[in-house]
C-alpha positions in Angstrom: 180.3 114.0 119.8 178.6 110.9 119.8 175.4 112.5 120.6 175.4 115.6 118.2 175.8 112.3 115.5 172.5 110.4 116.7 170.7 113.1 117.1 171.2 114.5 113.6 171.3 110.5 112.0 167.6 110.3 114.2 166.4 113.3 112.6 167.2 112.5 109.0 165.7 109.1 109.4 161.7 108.8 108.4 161.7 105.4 108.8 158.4 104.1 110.8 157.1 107.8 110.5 154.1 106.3 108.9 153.6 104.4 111.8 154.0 107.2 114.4 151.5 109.0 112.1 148.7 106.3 112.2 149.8 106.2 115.9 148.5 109.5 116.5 145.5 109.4 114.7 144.4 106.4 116.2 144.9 107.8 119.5 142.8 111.0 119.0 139.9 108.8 117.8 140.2 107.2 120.6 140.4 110.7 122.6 136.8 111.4 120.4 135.4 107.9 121.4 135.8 108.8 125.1 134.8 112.3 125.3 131.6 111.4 123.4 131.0 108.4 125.4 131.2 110.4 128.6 128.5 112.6 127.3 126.2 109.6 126.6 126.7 108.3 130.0 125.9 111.6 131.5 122.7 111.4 129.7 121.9 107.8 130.1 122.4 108.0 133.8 119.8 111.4 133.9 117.5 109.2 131.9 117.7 106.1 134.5 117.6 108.5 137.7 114.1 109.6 135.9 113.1 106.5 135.3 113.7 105.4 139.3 111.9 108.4 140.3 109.0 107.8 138.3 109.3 104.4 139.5 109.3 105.3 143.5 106.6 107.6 142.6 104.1 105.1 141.5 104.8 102.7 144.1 104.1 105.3 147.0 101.1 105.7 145.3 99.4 102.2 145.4 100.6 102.1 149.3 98.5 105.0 150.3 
C-alpha cells in the first residue's frame, strides 16, 4: 500500500522538473559536442598523417 501511495504522490509532484529538463538538454549538447568533436579529430589526424608523409618524403629526397 505504501508503494501504490509514493508512486502516485511522485507522479503528481513537478517539483525540480525544470531541472531534470535543463538536465537533459544539457546532456544532449554535450552528446552534439562529442560526436562533432570526433569528426574533427578524424580529420585533424588525416591532415597530420599528410603532413608526416610529405614530411618523410622530402627528407628521403635530400639523402639521395
Amino acid at each position: 500500500m505504501f508503494a501504490k501511495h509514493f508512486i502516485k504522490r511522485l507522479l503528481r509532484d513537478t517539483q525540480g522538473a525544470t531541472a531534470v529538463e535543463y538536465g537533459l538538454i544539457a546532456a544532449l549538447i554535450v552528446i552534439a559536442m562529442v560526436t562533432a568533436l570526433q569528426g574533427l579529430a578524424t580529420e585533424t589526424v588525416g591532415m597530420w598523417g599528410d603532413v608526416s608523409d610529405k614530411y618523410e618524403a622530402v627528407n628521403n629526397n635530400e639523402g639521395g
